[in-house]
N, C-alpha and C positions, 0 to 999 in steps of 0.2 A: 680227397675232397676238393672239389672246384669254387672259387671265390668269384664273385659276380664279377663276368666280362663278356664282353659283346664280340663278334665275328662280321670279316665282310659289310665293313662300313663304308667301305670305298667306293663300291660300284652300285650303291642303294641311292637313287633317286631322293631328292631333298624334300618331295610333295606324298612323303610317305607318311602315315597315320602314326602317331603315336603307338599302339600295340605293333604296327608292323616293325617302328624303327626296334622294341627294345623284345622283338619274337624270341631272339635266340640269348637272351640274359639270363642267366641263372644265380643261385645265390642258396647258401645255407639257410635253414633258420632252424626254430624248437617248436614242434608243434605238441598241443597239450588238448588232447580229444574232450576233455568236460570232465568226468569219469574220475580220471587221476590227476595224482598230482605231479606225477613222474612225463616229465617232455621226452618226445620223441626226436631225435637230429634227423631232418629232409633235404632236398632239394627242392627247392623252387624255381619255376620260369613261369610261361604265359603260355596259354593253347590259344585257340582259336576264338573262344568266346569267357573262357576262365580263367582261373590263378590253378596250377596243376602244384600238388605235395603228392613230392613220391619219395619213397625209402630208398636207402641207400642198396636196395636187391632187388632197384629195377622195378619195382611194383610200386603202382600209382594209391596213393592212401586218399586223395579227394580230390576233385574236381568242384574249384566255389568257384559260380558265375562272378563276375565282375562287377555286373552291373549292383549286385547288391551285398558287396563287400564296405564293412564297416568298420572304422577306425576307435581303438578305446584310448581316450587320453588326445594332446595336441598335436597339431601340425609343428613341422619344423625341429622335433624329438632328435637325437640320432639313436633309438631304438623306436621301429613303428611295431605295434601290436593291432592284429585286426583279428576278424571274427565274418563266418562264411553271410551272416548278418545278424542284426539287431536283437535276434532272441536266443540265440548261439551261446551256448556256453563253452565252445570250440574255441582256441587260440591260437594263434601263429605269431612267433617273434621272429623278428628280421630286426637285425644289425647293419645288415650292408647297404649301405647309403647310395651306391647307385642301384640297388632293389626297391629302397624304399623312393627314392626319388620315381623308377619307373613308375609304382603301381599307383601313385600321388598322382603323376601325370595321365595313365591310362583309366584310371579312375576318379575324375574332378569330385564327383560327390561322398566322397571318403569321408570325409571330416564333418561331413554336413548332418547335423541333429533329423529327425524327422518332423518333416513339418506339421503334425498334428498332434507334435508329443504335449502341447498344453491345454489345447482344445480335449483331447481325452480326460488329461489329469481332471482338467473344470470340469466334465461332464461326469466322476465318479465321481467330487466332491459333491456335488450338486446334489446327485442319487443319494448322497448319506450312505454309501456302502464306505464301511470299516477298509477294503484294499485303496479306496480312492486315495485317501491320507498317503497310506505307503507309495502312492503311483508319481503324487506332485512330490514327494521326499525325494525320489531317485531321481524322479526326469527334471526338477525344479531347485526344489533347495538343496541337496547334497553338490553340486558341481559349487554352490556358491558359500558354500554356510559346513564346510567340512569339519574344520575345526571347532566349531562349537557341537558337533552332531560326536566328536572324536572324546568328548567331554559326558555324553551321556552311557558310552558302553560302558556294560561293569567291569571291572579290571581284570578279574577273573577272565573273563571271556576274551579279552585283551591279552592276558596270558599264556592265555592257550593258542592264540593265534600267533601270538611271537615263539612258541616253543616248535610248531609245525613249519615257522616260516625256517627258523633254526636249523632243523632238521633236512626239509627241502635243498636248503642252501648247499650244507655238509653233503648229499648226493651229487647236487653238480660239482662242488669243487675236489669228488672223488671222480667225476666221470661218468656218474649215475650209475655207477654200481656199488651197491651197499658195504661189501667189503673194504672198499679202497677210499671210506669216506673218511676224512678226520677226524680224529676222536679229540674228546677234550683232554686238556695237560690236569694234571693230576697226584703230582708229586707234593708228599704231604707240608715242607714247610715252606715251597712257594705259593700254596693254597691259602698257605696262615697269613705268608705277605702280601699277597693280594688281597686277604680281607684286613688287614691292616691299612693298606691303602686307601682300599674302601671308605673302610669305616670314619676315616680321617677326612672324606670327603663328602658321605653321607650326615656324618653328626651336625655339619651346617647349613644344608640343605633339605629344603621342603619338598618330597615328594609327593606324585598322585598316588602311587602305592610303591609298596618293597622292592628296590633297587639288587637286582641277581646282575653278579659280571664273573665271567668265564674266560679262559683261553683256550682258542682252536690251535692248534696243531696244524697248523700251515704255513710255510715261506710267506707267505701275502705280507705288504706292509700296510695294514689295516684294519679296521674298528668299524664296529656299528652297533647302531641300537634298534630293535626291534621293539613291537607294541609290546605293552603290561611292563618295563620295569627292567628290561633283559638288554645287558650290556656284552659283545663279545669282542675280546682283543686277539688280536691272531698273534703267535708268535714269530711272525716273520717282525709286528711293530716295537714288541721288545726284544729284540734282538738287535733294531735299528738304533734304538734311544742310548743314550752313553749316561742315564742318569735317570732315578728314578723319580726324580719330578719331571720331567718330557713325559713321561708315563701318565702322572697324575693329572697333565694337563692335558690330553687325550682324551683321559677317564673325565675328567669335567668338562666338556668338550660335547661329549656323549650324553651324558648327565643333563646338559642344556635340553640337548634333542628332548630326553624322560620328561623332564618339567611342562614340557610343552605339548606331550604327547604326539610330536611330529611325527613320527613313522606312521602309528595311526591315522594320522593326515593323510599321510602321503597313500595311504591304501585305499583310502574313502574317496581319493581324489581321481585313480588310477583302476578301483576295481573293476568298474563296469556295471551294468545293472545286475548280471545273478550277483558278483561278488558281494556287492552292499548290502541287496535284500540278505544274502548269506550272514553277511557281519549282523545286522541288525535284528533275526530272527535265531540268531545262533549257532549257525550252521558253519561253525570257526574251521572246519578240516574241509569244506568244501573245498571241490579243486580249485573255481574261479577263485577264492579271495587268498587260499595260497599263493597262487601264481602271482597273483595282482600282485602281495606284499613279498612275495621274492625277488621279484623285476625291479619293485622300487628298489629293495636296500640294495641289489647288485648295481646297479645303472647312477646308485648317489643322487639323485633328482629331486634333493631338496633346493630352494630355489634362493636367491643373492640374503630376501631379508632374511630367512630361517637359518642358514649357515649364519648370517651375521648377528642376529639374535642369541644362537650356541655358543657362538664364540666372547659372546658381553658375557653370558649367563655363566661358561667356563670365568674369566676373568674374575667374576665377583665371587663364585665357589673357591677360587683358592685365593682370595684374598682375604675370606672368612676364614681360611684354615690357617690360615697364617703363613702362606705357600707362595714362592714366588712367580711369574709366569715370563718371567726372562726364559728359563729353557724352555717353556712351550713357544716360545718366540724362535729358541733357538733351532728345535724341531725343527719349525718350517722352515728355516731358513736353510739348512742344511740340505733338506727335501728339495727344494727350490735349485738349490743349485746342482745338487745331484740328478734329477727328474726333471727343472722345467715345469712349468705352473701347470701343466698335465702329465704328472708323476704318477708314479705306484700306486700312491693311496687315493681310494677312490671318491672318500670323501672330503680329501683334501684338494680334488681336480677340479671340484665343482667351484660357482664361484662365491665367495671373491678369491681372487687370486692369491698365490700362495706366500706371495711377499708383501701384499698389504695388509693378509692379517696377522704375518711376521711383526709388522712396524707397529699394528692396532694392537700385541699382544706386549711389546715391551715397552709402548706409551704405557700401558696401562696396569704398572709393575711399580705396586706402593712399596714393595721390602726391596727396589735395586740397590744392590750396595749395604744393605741391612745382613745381620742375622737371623737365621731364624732355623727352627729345628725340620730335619730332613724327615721326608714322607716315613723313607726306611732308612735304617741303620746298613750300614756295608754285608752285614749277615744275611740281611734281610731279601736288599736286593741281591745278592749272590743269588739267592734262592728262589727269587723272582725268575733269572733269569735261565736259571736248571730247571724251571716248572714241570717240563716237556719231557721230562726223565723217565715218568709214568703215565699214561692216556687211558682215557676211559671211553665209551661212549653214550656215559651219563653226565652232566653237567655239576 
C-alpha cells in the first residue's frame, strides 16, 4: 500500500494548475458505497476531470467529477469525508493530509453549502407540505441547534445506534473481517467488579437513560462512549492504570460525555443530510448515520468546551462518590509523559491538553490527603484486571 506522495516536482513549471501540480498524488482512504456499513480500502488520485477510487486489483470503483464533490463536516479536519455530491449517500474517508489538502485546493467549492439550500427550505414551508419542516431541520437548524435536537430522540433508538456504531467499530479494529474482531472480556468476577465500580458511580449520578460499560479485548489504551448510555473500556486502558481509581476516573470521564449526550452531538453534527433524516425517522442501522457515528468516536472530535465540560462533570461524579481524582490526575500525567500530549488515547489527544487537565484534575481533589474507601478491594481489582480471561461477542 502506497501513502500519499508526489513524483517529478523538479522539472514541472511553477505556472502549472493546481490538478496538474498534484496529477500524480495518491493516497489511501475507506470508501463506504451507501448500501453498507462495511468500508472498502482504495486508492485515491486525480484523472483528468475527476477524483478516481480504485481497489486494490487495479479495477476502478468510481470516477466523481470534481466539480461537484462535496465536503460532510468542516474545513481544516485532519480527516476530510466527501461524497460524489450533495444527495449521495456514497462516502469516502481520507486521513492523508497532503490528499486532503490537494482536493481542498483542486476543489475551492468543497466546503461551500449550496446556495439555495434556504430559499428551498422557505419555499416548502411556505407550501405547508409536512417535508418542508424536515428540509429547514437538516439544511438550517440541525448544523446550529444539534444538541438540543440530540435531546429529542428516544433513547431506545439512541441505543440501538450506539450498539451498531459498537459493532462497526469491533470490524475495523479486527481488519473488517468478522472473525478477527474483538470480542468483549467476560470473565465472571471481573464482570461483578466492573459493576461494582459502576454502580459506585452510577448511584450519584443522573442519568438520560441506563448507563451499559463493557470491556473490548484490545491493546488500545482507550475509552469511549457511544449514543443511548453505552460506555466501552478497552483492555489495553486497564492494563495501563496501576490502580483502580484511574479507572474510575476514566469511567466518569465518559459518564460526563452520557450526561450530555455528546456522542449524539457529535453524529447529528457530522452525519450529513441521509445520516440525520436517518436518525430522526429511525432508520438507526442506516449505513449513512453508522458511518457518521463511527468516524466520530474513532477521530475523538469532540471539541476544547465538551472535553472540558466531561472533565468538570468526571471531577464532580467522584467527588459525590466519595473518590478521589488525584490518580485521574495521575493518569494523565503518566500518559503525558509516556505519549506527549498526542498519546495513545484518543480521547485523551484531543484538546485541552494532557497536562492541563492533569493540573485541572488534582486542583480539584476535595479528599488529597484524606481517607477514603477504595472503588475496589485488592480482590476485586485482581479481577478487574484478569477480565480478558474469557471474551464473548456479546456485551
Amino acid at each position: 500500500m502506497r501513502s500519499a506522495s508526489m513524483w517529478g516536482q523538479g522539472s514541472e513549471p511553477v505556472s502549472r494548475t493546481a490538478l496538474d501540480r498534484y496529477a500524480r498524488l495518491e493516497a489511501e482512504g475507506r470508501y463506504f458505497d451507501g448500501e453498507s456499513a462495511l468500508p472498502r480500502q482504495v486508492m485515491v488520485s486525480f484523472g483528468e476531470r475527476s477524483l478516481v477510487l480504485m481497489g486494490f486489483d487495479g479495477i476502478a470503483i468510481a470516477h466523481w467529477p470534481l466539480a461537484s464533490l462535496s465536503a460532510v463536516g468542516g474545513a481544516g479536519d485532519r480527516t476530510l469525508q466527501i461524497t460524489p455530491d450533495v444527495q449521495s449517500e456514497e462516502r469516502l474517508v481520507i486521513e492523508d493530509l497532503d490528499m486532503i489538502r490537494a482536493i481542498e485546493a483542486v476543489c475551492p467549492e468543497l466546503h461551500r453549502r449550496p446556495a439555495d439550500r434556504r430559499g428551498i427550505a422557505r419555499a416548502l414551508v411556505w407550501g405547508g407540505l409536512g417535508v418542508g419542516a424536515v428540509v429547514v431541520m437538516v439544511f438550517i437548524i440541525i448544523p446550529r441547534l444539534a444538541e438540543p435536537l440530540a435531546q429529542m430522540l428516544p433513547p431506545e433508538r439512541e441505543a440501538q445506534l450506539g450498539d451498531a456504531v459498537v459493532d462497526q467499530l469491533r470490524l475495523v479494529l479486527g481488519g473488517l473481517e468478522e472473525e478477527s474482531a474483538p470480542g468483549f472480556c467476560a470473565e465472571p468476577d471481573g464482570a461483578l467488579a466492573l459493576e461494582a465500580m459502576t454502580d459506585r458511580l452510577r448511584a450519584v449520578t443522573e442519568l438520560p437513560y441506563p448507563l451499559r460499560v463493557s470491556v473490548l479485548d484490545h491493546p488500545m489504551v482507550n475509552a469511549f462512549a457511544v449514543p443511548g448510555g453505552r460506555v466501552v473500556l478497552f483492555r489495553g486502558l486497564i492494563e495501563e492504570a496501576t490502580s483502580p481509581e484511574e479507572v474510575a476516573g476514566v469511567l466518569a470521564h465518559e459518564i460526563g460525555h452520557v450526561i450530555h449526550r455528546d456522542p449524539t452531538v457529535g453524529v447529528l453534527r457530522s452525519a450529513g443530510r441521509a445520516g440525520i433524516l436517518g436518525l430522526l425517522v429511525g432508520d438507526v442501522f442506516g449505513a449513512a448515520v453508522v458511518v457518521a457515528a463511527t468516524e466520530a468516536v474513532m477521530n475523538a472530535s469532540y471539541q476544547r468546551d465538551v472535553e472540558a465540560r466531561a472533565d468538570e462533570e468526571a471531577l464532580a461524579i467522584l467527588a459525590r462518590a466519595e473518590l478521589p481524582s488525584t490518580p485521574f490526575s495521575a493518569f494523565f500525567q503518566r500518559l503525558a509523559e509516556q505519549h506527549g500530549d498526542l498519546g495513545v488515547m484518543q480521547y485523551l489527544s484531543s484538546h485541552p491538553a494532557l497536562k492541563d487537565r492533569a493540573e485541572r484534575a488534582e486542583a480539584g481533589d476535595s479528599l488529597a490527603g484524606l481517607t477514603f474507601t477504595p472503588v475496589l478491594n485488592d480482590g476485586q481489582w485482581l479481577a478487574l484486571r484478569q477480565i480478558c480471561g474469557e471474551t464473548s461477542d456479546d456485551p
